[in-house]
N, C-alpha and C positions, 0 to 999 in steps of 0.2 A: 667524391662520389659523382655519380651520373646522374646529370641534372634531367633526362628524357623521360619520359614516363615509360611504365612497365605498356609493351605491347600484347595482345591478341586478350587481355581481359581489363573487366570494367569492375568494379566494385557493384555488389549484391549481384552479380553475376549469375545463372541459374549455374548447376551444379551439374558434370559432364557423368555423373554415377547412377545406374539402373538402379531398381528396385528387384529383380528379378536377384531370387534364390534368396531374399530377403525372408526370415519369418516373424511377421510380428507377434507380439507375445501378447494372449489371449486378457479381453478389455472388455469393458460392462461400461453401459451409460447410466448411469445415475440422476432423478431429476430432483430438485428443491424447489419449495415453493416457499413465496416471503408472504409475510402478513399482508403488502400489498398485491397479492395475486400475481406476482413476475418469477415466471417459471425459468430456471437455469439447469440446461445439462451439461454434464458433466461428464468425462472419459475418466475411468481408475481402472489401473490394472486389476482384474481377475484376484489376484493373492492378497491386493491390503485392506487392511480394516478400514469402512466406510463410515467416515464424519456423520453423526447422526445432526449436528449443525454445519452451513457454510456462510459466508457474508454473500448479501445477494451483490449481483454484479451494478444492476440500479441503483438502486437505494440506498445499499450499503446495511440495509436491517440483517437480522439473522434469519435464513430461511433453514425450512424444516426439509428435512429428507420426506420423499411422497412415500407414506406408508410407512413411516416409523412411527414410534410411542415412544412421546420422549414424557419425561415428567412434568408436572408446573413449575416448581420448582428453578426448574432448570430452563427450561422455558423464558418464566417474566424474569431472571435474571437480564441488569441491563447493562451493558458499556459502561464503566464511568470515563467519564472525559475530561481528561487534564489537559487545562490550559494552558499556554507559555508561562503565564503569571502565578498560577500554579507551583508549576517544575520550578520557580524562581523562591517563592515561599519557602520549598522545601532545602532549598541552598543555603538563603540568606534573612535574614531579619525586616521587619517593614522599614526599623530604625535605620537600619546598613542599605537600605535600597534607598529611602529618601535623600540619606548624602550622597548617593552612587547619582540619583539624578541631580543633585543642585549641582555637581562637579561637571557634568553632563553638559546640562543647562550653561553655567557659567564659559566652558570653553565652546559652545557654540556662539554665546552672547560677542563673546572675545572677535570668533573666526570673521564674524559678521563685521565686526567694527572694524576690523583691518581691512577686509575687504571692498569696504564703504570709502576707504579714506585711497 
């Protein structure tokens, strides 16, 4: 192969293509608001069914569409949040993880002593 670089472009290069006769397809802005008052808009096309919930982009809480009625219900529903240690419970046993570390533990004890010497 040819070791010389490609000439007359660059990487992320702007793009040689108009926009003319282009038609874009008809778009609605949408705003949310989060329990912390940070407002996000949002572009959807015109034909799809609109998220009465989104994640805000800050915070990360759930913000409400401005001007919907959602339920409570549905509303104080919250994230549960699994942890690494979690996901690991639902694998393996407390018993099967305590050997998984002393085996752990032991060949680091090992790596160390060798390395010392």
């Amino acid at each position: 192969m040819n070791s010389e670089p490609v000439r007359g472009s660059r990487l992320g290069s702007v793009s040689n293509e108009t926009i003319e006769g282009v038609t874009l397809s008809p778009r609605q802005t949408i705003s949310y608001t989060c329990p912390n008052e940070h407002v996000s808009e949002l572009i959807f096309a015109a034909e799809v069914e609109i998220p009465e919930l989104w994640d805000c982009k800050k915070c990360g809480q759930s913000a409400k569409r401005d001007g919907a009625e959602i339920e409570p219900a549905a509303e104080s529903e919250q994230k549960i949040v699994r942890t690494h240690f979690d996901l690991l419970l639902e694998r393996r046993s407390r018993d099967e993880l305590e050997v998984i570390l002393q085996e752990a533990l032991a060949d680091l004890k090992e790596r160390r002593r060798k390395n010392a010497s």
